[in-house]
N, CA, C and O atoms as a printed pandas DataFrame, in Angstrom:
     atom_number atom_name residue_name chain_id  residue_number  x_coord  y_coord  z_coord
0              1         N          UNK        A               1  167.115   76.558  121.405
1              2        CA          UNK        A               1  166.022   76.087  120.608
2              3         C          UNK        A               1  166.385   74.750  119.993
3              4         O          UNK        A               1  167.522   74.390  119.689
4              5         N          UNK        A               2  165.478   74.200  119.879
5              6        CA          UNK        A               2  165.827   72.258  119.357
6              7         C          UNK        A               2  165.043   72.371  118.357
7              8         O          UNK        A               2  163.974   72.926  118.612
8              9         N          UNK        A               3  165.305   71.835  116.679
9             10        CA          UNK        A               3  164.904   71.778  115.874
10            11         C          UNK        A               3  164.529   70.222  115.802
11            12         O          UNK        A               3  165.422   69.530  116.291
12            13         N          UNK        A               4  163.423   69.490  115.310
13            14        CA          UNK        A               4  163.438   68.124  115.084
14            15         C          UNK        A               4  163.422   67.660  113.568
15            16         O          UNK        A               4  163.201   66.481  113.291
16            17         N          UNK        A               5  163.677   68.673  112.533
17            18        CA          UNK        A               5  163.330   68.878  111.170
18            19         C          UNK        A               5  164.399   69.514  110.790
19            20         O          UNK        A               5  164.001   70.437  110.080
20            21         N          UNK        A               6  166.051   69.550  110.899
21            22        CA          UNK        A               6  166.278   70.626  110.307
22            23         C          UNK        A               6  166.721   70.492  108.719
23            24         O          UNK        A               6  167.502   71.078  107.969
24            25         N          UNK        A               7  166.281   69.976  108.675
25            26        CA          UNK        A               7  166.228   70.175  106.928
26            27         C          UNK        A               7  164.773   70.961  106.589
27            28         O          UNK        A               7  164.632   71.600  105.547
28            29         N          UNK        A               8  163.925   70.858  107.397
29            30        CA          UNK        A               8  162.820   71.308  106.791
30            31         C          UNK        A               8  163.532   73.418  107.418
31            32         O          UNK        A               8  163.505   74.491  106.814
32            33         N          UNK        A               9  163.782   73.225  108.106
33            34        CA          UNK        A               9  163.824   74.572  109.048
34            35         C          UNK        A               9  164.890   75.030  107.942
35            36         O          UNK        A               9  164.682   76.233  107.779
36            37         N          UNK        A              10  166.159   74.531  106.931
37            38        CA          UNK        A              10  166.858   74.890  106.065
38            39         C          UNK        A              10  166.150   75.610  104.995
39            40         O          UNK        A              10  166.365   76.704  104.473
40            41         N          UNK        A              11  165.151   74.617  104.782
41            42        CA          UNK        A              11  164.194   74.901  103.231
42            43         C          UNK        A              11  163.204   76.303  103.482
43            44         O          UNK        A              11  162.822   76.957  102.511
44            45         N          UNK        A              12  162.831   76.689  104.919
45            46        CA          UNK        A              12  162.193   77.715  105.343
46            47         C          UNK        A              12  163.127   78.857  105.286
47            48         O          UNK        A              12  162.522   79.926  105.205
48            49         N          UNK        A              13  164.781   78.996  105.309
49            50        CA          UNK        A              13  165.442   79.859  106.087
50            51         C          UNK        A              13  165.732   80.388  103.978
51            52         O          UNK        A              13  165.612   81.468  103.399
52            53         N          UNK        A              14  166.121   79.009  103.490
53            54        CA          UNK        A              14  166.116   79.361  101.605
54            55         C          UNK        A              14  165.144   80.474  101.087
55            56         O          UNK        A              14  165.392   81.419  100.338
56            57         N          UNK        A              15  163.964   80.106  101.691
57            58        CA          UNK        A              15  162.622   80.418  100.960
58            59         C          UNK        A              15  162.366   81.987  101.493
59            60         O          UNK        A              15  162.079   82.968  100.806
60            61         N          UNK        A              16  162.577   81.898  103.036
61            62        CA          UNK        A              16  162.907   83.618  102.928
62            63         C          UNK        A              16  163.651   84.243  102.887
63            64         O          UNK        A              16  163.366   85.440  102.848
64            65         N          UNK        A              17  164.869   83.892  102.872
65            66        CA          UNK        A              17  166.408   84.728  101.790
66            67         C          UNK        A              17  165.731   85.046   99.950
67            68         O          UNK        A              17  165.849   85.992   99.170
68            69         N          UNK        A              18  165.208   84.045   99.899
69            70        CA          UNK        A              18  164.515   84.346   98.373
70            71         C          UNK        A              18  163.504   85.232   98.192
71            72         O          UNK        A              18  163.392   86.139   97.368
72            73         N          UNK        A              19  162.931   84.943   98.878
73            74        CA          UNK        A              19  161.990   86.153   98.939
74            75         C          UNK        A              19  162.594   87.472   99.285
75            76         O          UNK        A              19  162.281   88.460   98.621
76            77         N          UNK        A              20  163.649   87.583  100.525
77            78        CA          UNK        A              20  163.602   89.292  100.292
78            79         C          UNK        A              20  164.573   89.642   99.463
79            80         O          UNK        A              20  164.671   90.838   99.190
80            81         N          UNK        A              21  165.676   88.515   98.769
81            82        CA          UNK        A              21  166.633   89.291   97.746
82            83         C          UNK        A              21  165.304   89.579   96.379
83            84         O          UNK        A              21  165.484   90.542   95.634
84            85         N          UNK        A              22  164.323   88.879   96.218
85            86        CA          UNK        A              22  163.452   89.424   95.127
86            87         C          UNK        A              22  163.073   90.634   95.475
87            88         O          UNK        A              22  163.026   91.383   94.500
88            89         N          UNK        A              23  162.658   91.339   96.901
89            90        CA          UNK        A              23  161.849   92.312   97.203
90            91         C          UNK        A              23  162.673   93.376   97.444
91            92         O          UNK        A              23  162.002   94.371   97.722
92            93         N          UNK        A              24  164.129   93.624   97.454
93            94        CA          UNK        A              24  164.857   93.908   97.497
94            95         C          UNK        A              24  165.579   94.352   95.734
95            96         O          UNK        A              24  166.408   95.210   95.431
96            97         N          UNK        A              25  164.856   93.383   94.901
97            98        CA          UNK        A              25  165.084   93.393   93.618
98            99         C          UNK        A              25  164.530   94.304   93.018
99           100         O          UNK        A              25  165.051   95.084   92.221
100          101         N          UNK        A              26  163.541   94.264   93.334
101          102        CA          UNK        A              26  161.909   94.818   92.809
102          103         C          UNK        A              26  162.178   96.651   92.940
103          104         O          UNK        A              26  161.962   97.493   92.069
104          105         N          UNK        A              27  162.687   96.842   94.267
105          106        CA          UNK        A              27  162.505   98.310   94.463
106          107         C          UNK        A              27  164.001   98.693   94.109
107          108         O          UNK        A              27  164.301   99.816   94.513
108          109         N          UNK        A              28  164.925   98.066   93.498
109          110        CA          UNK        A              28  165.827   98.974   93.043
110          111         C          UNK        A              28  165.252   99.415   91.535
111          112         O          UNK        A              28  164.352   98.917   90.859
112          113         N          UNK        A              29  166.102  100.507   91.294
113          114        CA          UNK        A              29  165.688  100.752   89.874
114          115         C          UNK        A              29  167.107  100.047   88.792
115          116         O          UNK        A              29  168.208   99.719   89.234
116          117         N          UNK        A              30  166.692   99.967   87.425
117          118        CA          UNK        A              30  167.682   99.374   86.894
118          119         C          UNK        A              30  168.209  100.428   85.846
119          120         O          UNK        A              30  168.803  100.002   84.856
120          121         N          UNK        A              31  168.025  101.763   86.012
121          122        CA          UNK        A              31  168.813  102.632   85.155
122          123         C          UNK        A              31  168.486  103.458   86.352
123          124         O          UNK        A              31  167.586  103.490   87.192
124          125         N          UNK        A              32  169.989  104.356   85.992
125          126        CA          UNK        A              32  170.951  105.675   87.158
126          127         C          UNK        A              32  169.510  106.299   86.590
127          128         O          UNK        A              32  168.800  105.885   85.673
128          129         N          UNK        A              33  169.294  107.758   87.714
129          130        CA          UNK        A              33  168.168  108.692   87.344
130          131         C          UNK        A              33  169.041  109.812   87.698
131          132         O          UNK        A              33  169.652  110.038   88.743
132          133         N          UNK        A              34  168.931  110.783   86.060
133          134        CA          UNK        A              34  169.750  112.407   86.235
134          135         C          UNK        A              34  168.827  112.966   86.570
135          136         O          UNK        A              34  167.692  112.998   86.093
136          137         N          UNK        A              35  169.554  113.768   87.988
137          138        CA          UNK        A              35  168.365  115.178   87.867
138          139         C          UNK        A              35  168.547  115.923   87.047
139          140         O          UNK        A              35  169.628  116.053   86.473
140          141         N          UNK        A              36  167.253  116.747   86.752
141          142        CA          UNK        A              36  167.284  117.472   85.966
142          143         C          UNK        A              36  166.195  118.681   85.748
143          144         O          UNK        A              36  165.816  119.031   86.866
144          145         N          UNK        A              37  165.669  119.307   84.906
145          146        CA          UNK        A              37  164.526  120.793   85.496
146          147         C          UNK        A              37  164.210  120.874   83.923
147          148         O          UNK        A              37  165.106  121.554   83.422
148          149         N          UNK        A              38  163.445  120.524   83.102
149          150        CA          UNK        A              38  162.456  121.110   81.770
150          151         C          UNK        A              38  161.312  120.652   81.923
151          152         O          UNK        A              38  160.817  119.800   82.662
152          153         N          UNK        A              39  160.854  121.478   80.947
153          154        CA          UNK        A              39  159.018  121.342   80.998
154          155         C          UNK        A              39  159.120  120.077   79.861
155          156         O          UNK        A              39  159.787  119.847   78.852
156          157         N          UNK        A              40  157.726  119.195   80.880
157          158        CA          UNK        A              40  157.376  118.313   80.191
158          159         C          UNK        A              40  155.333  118.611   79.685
159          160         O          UNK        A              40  154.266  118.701   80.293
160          161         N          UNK        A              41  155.687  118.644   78.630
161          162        CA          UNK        A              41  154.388  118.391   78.137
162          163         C          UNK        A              41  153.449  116.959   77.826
163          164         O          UNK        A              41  153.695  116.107   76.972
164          165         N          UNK        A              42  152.072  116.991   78.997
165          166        CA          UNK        A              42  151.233  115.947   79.025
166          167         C          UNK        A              42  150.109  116.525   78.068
167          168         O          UNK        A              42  149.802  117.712   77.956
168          169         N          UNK        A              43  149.387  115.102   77.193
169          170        CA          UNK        A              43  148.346  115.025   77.079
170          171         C          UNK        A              43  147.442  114.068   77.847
171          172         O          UNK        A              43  147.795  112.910   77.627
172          173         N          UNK        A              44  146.626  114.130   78.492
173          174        CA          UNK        A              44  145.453  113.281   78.685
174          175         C          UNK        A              44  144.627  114.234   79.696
175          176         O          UNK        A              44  144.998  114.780   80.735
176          177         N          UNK        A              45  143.233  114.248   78.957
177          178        CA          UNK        A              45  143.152  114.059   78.071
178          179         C          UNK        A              45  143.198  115.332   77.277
179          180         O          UNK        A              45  143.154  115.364   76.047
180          181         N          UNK        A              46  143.273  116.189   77.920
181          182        CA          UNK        A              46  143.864  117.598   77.246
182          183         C          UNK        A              46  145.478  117.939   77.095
183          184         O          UNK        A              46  146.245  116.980   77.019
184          185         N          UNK        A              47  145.832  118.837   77.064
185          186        CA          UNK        A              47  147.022  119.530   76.995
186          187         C          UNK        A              47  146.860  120.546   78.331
187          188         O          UNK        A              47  146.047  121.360   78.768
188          189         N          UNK        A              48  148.415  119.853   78.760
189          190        CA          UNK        A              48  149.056  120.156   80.267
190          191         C          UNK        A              48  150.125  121.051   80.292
191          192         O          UNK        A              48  151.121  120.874   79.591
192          193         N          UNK        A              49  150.030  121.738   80.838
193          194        CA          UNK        A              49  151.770  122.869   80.537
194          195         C          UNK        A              49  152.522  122.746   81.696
195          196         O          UNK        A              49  153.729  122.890   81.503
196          197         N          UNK        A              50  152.262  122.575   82.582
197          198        CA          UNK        A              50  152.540  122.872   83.661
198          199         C          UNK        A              50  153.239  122.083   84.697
199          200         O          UNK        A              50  153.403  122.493   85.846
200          201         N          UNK        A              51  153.582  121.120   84.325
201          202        CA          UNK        A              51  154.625  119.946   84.871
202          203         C          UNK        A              51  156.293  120.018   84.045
203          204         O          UNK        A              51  156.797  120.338   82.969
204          205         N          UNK        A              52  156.632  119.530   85.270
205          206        CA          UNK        A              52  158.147  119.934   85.382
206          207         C          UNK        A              52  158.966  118.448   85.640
207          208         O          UNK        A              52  158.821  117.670   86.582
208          209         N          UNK        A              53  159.940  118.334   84.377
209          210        CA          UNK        A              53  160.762  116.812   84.778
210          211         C          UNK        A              53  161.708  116.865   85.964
211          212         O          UNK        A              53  162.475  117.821   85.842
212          213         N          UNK        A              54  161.890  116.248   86.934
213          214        CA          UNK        A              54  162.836  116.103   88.290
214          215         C          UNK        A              54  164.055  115.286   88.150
215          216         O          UNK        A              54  165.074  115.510   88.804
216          217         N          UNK        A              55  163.943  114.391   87.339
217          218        CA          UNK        A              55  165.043  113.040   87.065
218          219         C          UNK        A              55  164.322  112.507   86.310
219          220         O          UNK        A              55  163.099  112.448   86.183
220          221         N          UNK        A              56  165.552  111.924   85.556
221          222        CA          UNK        A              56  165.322  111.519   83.932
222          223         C          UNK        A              56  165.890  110.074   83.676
223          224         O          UNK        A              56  166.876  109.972   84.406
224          225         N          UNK        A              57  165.719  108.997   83.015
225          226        CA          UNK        A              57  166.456  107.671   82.902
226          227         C          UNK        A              57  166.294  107.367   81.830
227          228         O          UNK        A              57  165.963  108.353   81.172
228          229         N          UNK        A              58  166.369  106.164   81.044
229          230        CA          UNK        A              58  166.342  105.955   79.832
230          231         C          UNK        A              58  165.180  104.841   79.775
231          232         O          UNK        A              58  165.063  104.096   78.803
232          233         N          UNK        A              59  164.376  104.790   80.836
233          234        CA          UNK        A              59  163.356  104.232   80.846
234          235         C          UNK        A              59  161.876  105.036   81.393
235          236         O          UNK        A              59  160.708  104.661   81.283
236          237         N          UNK        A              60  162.390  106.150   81.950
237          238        CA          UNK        A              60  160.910  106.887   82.500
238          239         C          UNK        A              60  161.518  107.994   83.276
239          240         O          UNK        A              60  162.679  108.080   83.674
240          241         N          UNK        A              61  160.339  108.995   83.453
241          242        CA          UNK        A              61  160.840  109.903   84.234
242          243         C          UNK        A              61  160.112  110.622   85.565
243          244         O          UNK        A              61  158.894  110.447   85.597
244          245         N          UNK        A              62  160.619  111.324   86.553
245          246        CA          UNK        A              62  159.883  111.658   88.048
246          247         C          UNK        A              62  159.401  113.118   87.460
247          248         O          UNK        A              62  160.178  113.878   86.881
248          249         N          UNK        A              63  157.979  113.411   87.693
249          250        CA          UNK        A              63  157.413  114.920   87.575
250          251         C          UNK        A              63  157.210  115.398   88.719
251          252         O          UNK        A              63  157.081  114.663   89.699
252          253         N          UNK        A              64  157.142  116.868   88.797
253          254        CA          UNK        A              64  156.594  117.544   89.311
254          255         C          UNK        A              64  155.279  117.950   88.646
255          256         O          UNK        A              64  154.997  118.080   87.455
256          257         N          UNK        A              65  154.355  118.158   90.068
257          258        CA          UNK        A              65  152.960  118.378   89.088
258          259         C          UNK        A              65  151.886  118.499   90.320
259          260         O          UNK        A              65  151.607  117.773   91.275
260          261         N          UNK        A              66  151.322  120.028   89.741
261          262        CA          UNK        A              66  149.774  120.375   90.812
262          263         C          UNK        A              66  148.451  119.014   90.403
263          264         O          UNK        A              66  147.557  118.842   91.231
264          265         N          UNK        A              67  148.464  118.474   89.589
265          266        CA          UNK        A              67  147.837  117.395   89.192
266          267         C          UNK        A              67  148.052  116.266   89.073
267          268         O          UNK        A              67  147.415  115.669   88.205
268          269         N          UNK        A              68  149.110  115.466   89.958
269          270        CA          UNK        A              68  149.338  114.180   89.639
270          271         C          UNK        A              68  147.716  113.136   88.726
271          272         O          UNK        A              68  146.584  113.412   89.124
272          273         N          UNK        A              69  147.874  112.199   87.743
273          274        CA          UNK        A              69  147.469  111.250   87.555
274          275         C          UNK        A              69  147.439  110.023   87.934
275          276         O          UNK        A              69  148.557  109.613   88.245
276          277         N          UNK        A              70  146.471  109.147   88.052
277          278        CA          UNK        A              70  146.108  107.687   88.833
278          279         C          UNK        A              70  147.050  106.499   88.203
279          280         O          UNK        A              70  147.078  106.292   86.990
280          281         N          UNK        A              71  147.858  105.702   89.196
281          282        CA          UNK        A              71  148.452  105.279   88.274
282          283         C          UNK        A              71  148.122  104.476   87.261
283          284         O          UNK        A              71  146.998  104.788   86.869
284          285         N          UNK        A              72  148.635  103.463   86.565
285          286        CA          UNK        A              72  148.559  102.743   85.064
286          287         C          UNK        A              72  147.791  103.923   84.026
287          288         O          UNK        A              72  147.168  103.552   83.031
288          289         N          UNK        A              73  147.893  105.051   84.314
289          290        CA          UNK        A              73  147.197  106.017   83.050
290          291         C          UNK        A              73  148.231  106.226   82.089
291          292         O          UNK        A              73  149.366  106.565   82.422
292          293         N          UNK        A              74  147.799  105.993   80.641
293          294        CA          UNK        A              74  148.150  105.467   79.892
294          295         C          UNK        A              74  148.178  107.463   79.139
295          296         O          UNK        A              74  147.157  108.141   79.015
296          297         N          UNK        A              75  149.724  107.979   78.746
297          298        CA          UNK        A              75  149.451  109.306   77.814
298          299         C          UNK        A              75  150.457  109.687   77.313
299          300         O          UNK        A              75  151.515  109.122   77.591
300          301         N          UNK        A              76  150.411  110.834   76.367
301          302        CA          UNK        A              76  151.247  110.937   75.714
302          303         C          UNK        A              76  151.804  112.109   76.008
303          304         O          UNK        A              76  151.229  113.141   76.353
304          305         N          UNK        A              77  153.235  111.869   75.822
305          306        CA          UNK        A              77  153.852  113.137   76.484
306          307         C          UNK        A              77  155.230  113.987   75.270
307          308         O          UNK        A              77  155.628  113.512   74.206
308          309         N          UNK        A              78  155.754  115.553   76.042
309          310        CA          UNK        A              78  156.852  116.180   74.606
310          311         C          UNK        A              78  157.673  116.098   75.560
311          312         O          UNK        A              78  157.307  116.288   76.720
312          313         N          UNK        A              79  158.718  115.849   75.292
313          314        CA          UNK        A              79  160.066  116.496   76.705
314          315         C          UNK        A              79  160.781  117.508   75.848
315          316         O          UNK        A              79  160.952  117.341   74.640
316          317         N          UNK        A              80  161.203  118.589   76.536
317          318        CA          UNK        A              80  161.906  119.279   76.212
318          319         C          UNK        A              80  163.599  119.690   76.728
319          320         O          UNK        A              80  164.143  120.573   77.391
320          321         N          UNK        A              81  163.979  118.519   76.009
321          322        CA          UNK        A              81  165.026  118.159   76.523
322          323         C          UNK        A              81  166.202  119.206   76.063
323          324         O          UNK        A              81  166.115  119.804   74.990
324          325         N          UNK        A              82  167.307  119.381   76.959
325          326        CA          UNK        A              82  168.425  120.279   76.867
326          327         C          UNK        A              82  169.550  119.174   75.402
327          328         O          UNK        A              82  169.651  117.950   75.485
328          329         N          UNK        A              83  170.061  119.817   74.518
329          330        CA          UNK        A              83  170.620  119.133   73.497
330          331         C          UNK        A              83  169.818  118.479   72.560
331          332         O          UNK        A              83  170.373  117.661   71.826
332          333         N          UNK        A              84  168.542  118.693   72.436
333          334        CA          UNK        A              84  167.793  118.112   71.684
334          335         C          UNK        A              84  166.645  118.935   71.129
335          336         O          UNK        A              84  166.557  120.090   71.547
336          337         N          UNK        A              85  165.621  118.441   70.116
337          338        CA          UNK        A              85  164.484  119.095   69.703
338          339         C          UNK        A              85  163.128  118.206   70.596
339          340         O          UNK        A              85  163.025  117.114   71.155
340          341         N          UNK        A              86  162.603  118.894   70.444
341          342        CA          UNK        A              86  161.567  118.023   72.024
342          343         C          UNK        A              86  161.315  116.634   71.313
343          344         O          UNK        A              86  161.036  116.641   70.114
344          345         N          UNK        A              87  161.384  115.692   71.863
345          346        CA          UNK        A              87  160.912  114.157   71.657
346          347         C          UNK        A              87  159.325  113.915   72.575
347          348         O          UNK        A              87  158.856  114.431   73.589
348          349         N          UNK        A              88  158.882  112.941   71.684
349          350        CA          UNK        A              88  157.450  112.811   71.450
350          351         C          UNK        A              88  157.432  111.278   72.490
351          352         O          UNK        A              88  158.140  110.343   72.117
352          353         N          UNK        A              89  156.926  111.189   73.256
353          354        CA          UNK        A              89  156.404  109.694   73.690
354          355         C          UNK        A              89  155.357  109.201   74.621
355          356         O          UNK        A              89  155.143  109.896   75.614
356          357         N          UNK        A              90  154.776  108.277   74.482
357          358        CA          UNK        A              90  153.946  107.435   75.030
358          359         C          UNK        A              90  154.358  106.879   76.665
359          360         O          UNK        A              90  155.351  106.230   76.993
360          361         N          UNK        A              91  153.548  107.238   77.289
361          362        CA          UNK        A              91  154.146  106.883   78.615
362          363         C          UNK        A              91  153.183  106.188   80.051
363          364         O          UNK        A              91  152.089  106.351   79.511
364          365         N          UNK        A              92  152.928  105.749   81.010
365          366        CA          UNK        A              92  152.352  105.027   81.359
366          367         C          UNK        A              92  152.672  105.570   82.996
367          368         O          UNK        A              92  153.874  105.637   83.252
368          369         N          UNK        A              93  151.833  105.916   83.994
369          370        CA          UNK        A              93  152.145  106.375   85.277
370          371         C          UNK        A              93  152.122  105.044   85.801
371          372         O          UNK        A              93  151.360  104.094   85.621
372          373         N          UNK        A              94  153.489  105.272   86.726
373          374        CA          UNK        A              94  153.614  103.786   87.676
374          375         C          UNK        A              94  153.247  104.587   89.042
375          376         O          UNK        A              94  152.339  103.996   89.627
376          377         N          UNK        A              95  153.543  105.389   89.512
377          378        CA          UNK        A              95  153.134  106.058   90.882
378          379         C          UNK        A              95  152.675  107.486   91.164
379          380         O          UNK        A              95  152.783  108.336   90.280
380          381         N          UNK        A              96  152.307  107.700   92.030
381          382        CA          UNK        A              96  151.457  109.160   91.920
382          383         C          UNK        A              96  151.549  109.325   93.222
383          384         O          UNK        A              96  151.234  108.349   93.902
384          385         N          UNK        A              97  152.069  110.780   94.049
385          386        CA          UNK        A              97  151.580  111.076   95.393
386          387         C          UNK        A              97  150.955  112.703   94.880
387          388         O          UNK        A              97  150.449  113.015   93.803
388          389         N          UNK        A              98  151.219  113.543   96.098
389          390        CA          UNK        A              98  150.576  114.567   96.045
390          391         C          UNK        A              98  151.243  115.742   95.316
391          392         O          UNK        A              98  150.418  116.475   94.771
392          393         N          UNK        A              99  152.404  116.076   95.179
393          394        CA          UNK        A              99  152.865  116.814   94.431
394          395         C          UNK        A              99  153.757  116.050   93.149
395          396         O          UNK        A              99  154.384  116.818   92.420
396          397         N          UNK        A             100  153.828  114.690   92.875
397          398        CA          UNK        A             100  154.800  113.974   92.254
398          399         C          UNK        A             100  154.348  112.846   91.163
399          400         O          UNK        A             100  153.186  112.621   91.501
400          401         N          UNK        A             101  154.638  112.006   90.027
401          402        CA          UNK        A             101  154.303  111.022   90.165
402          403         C          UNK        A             101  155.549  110.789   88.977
403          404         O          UNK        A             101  156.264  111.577   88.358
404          405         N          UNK        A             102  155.416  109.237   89.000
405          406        CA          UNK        A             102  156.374  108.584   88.062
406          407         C          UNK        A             102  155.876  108.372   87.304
407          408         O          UNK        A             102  154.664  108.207   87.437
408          409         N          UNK        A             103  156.604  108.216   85.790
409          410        CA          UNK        A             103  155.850  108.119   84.087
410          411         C          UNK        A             103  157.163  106.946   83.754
411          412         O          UNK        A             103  158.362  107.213   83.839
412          413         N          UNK        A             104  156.516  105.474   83.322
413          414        CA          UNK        A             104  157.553  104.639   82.442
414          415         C          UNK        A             104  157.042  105.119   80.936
415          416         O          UNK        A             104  155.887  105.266   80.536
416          417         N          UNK        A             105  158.107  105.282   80.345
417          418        CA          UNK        A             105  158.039  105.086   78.859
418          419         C          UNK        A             105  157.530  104.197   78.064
419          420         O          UNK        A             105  158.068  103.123   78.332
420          421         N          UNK        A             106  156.551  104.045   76.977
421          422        CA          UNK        A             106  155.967  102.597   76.791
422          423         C          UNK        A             106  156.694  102.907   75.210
423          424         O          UNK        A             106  156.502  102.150   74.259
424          425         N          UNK        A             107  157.489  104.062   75.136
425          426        CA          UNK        A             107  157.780  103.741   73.687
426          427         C          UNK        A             107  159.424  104.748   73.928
427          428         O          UNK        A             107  159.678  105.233   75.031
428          429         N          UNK        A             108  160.492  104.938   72.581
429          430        CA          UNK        A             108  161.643  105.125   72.432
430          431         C          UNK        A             108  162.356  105.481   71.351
431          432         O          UNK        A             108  162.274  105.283   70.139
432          433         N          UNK        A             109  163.353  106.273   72.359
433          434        CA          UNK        A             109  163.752  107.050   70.516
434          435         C          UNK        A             109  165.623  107.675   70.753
435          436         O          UNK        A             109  166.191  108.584   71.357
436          437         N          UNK        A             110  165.893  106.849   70.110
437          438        CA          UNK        A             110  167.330  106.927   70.302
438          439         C          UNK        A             110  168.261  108.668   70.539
439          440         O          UNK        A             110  169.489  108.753   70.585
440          441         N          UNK        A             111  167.599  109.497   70.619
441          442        CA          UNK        A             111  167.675  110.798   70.695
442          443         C          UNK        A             111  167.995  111.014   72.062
443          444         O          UNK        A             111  168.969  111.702   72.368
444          445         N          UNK        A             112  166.770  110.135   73.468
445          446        CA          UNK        A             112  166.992  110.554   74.799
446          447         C          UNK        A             112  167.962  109.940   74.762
447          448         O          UNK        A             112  168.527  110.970   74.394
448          449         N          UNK        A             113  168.847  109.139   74.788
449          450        CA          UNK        A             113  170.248  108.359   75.048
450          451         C          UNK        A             113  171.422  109.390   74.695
451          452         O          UNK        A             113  172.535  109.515   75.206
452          453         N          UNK        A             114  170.895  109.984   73.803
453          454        CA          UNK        A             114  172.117  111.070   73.405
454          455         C          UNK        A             114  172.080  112.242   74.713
455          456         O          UNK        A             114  173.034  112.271   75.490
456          457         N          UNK        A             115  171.081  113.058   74.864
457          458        CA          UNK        A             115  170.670  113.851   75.679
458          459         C          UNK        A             115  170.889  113.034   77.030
459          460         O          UNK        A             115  171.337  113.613   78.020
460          461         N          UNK        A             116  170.626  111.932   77.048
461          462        CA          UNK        A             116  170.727  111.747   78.746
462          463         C          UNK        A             116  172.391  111.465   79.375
463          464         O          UNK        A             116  172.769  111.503   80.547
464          465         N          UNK        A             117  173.321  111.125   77.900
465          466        CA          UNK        A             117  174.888  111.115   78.051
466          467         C          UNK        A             117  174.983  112.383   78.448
467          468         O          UNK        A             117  175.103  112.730   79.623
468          469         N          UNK        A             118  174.916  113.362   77.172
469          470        CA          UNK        A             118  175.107  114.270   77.465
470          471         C          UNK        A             118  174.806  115.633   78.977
471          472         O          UNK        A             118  175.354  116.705   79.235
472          473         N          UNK        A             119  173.873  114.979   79.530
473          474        CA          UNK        A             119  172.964  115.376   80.852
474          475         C          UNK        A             119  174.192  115.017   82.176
475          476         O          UNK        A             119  174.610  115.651   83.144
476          477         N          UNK        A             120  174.506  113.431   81.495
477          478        CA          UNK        A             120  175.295  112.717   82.718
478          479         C          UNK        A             120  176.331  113.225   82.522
479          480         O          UNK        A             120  177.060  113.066   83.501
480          481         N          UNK        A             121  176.895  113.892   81.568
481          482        CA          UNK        A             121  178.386  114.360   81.642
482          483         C          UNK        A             121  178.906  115.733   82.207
483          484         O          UNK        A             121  180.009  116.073   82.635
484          485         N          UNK        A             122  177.689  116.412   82.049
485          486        CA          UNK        A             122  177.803  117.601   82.548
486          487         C          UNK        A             122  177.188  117.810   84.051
487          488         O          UNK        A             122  177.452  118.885   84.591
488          489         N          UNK        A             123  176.302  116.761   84.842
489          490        CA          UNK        A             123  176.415  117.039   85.724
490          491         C          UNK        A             123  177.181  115.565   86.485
491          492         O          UNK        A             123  176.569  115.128   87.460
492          493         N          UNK        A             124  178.530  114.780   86.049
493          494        CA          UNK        A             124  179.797  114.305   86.812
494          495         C          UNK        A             124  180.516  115.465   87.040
495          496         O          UNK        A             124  181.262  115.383   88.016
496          497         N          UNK        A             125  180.532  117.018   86.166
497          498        CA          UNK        A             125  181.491  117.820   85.984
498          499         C          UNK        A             125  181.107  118.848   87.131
499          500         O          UNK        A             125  181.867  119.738   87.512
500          501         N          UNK        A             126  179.757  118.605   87.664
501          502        CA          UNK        A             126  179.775  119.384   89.107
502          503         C          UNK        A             126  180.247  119.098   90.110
503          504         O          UNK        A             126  180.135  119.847   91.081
């Protein structure tokens, strides 16, 4: 192949190395996720019993659930976390399939950090 530009063919080869280390960026996550198994309590717009936390982070967490929600739905949720008294928070669906969806946290409380050490320490010890 004969290039007659290769500086321009350089600036093309930059531009998509940049692009997929961003897209590549994008879908990692930036906090470890513990598995884990308690009931999480949803409101929106009623009261939900029936969903179950899968993995836990210090930014959001994966449910189980006969009802996933659409994402950007905006609700409030209890966790009933192991080492703790249930914590209260505000949370925001980023993804939803058919049995699953993801919840970011839109709010925080220095309590899950304790519980989620404590989560990570006991299951390095398996």
């Amino acid at each position: 192949m004969q290039f007659n530009c290769p500086g321009e063919h350089m600036k093309q080869v930059e531009v998509e190395s940049s692009v997929a280390k961003e897209n590549a960026y994008t879908q990692a996550r930036r906090h470890e996720r513990v598995p884990v198994n308690f009931a999480v309590s949803l409101r929106w717009p009623c009261l939900r019993l029936a969903d179950r936390a899968r993995d836990l982070s210090e930014c959001g967490l994966g449910l189980e659930t006969d009802d996933p929600l659409e994402p950007m739905t905006l609700l409030s949720m209890r966790l009933e976390l192991p080492y703790s008294t249930p914590l209260d928070f505000l949370g925001r669906v980023m993804w939803s399939r058919r049995d699953s969806m993801g919840i970011r946290f839109e709010s925080s409380d220095p309590r899950l950090f304790d519980s989620l050490n404590r989560l990570r320490t006991d299951f390095d010890r398996i």
